[in-house]
C-alpha positions in Angstrom: -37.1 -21.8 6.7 -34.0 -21.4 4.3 -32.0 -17.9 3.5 -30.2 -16.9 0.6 -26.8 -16.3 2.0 -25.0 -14.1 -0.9 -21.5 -15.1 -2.6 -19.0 -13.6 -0.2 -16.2 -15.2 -0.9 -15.5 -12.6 -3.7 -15.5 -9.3 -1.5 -13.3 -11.4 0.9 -10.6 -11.9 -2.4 -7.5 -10.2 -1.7 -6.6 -7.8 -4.4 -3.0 -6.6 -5.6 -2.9 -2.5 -5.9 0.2 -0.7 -7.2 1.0 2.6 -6.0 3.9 5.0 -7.2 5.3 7.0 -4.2 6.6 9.6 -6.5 6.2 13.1 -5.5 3.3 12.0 -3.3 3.1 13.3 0.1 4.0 10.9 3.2 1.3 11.2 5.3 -1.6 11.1 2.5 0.2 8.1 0.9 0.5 6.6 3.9 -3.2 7.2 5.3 -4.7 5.2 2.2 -2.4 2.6 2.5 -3.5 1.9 5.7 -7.0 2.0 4.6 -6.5 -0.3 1.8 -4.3 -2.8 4.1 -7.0 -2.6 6.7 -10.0 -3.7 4.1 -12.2 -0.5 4.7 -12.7 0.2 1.3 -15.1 -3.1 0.9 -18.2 -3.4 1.8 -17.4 -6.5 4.0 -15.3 -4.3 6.0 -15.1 -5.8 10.2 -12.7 -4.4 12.7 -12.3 -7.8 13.9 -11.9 -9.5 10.3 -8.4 -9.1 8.4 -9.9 -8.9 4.8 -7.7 -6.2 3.6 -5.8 -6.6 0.1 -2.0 -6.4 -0.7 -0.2 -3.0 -1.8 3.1 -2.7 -3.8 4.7 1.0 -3.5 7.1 1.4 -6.0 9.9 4.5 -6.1 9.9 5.0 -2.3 13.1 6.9 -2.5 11.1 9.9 -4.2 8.4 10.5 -1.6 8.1 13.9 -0.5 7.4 15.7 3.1 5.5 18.8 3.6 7.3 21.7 5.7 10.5 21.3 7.1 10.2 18.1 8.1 12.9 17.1 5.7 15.8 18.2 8.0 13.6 18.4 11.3 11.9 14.6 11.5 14.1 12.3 13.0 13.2 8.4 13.1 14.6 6.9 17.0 14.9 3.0 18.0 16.5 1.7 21.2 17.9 -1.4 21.4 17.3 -1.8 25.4 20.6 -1.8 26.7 21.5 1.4 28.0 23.2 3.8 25.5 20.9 1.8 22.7 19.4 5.1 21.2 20.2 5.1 17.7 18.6 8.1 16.2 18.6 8.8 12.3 17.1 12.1 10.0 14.6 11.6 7.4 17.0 12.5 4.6 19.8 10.0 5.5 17.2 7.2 5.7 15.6 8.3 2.5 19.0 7.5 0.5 20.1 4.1 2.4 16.4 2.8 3.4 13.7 4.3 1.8 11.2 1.8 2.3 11.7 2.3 6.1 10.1 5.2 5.9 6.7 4.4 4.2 6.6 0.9 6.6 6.9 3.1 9.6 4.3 5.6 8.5 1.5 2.9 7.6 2.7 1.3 10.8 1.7 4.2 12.8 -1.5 4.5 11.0 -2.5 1.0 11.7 -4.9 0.0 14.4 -2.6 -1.2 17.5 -3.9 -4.6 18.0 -3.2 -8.7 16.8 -3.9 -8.2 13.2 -1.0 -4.9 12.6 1.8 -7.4 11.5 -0.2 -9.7 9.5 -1.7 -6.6 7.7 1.8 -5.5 7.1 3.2 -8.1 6.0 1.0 -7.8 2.7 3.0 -4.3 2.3 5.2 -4.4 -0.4 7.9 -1.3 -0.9 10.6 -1.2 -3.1 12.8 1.9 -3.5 13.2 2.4 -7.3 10.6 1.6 -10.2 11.4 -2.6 -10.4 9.1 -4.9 -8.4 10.4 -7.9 -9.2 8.0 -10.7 -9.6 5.4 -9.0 -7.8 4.3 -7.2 -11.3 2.4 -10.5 -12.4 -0.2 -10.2 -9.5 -1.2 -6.4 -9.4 -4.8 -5.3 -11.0 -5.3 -2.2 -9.8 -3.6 0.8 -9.8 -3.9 4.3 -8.1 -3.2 6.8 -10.8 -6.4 6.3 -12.3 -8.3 3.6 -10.3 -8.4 1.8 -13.3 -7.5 -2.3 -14.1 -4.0 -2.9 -15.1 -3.6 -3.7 -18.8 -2.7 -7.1 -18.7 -5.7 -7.9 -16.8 -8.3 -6.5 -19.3 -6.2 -8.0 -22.1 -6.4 -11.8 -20.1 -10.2 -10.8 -19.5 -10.9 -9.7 -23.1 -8.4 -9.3 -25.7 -10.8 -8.4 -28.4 -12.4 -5.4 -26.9 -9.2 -3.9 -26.1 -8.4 -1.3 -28.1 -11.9 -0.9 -29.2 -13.1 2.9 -28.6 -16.3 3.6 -27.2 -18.8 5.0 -29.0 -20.2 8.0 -29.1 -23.9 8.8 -29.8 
């Protein structure tokens, strides 16, 4: 007796997504990060299994918050020695380390177990617009949901700029 096991080793592929923090809300940005970095949104998805894909925010220093949680929220680490609290507020973090704050939200969003650093890891955030070299591997983005354009250019550079049409 022989089965048909299916091609898996596509929906375990880890994809590169690009998201732009700007004027997106923390928490909502945040959430679907986690999502992504977690692998939920394949159909392959196991708690046990790290099969997530990579994510590159871009222009963390223009996230927003809802409320007043601009001057209230205040982000605390202790270094274990006693007098170690070092406490610092949202907006002061925003200007010297914005991608502190989006790593610390998805951090918090993330499953507390073995596979939380490994699945952050594969976050990427950079403060202003410029990734660097990670703009070769992303092929999706979030605006749209759509393939990036060097992609569908590498995939078919005929068919680009065709329009569809219309009957």
């Amino acid at each position: 007796m022989s089965q048909a096991i299916g091609n898996t080793a596509l929906a375990y592929a880890r994809v590169w997504h690009h998201v732009d923090a700007s004027d997106r809300i923390l928490g909502k940005l945040a959430q679907r990060i986690a999502y992504v970095l977690m692998g939920k949104h394949k159909p392959v998805y196991d708690k046990g299994i790290d099969c997530g894909d990579y994510v590159v925010v871009t222009n963390a220093c223009n996230i927003q918050v809802s409320g007043r949680k601009e001057e209230q929220l205040v982000y605390r680490k202790h270094s274990m020695y006693p007098g170690g609290l070092k406490e610092e507020k949202f907006s002061d973090l925003l200007e010297t380390k914005p991608h502190e704050i989006i790593v610390h939200a998805v951090s918090g969003m993330l499953p507390k177990n073995k596979l939380r650093n490994r699945r952050l890891a594969r976050l990427k955030v950079f403060g202003g617009s410029n990734m660097g070299i990670y703009r070769n591997n992303i092929l999706k983005r979030w605006e749209d949901g759509t393939l990036s354009d060097d992609y569908i250019l590498k995939l078919d550079p005929a068919n680009r700029f065709r329009k569809p049409e219309r009957s």
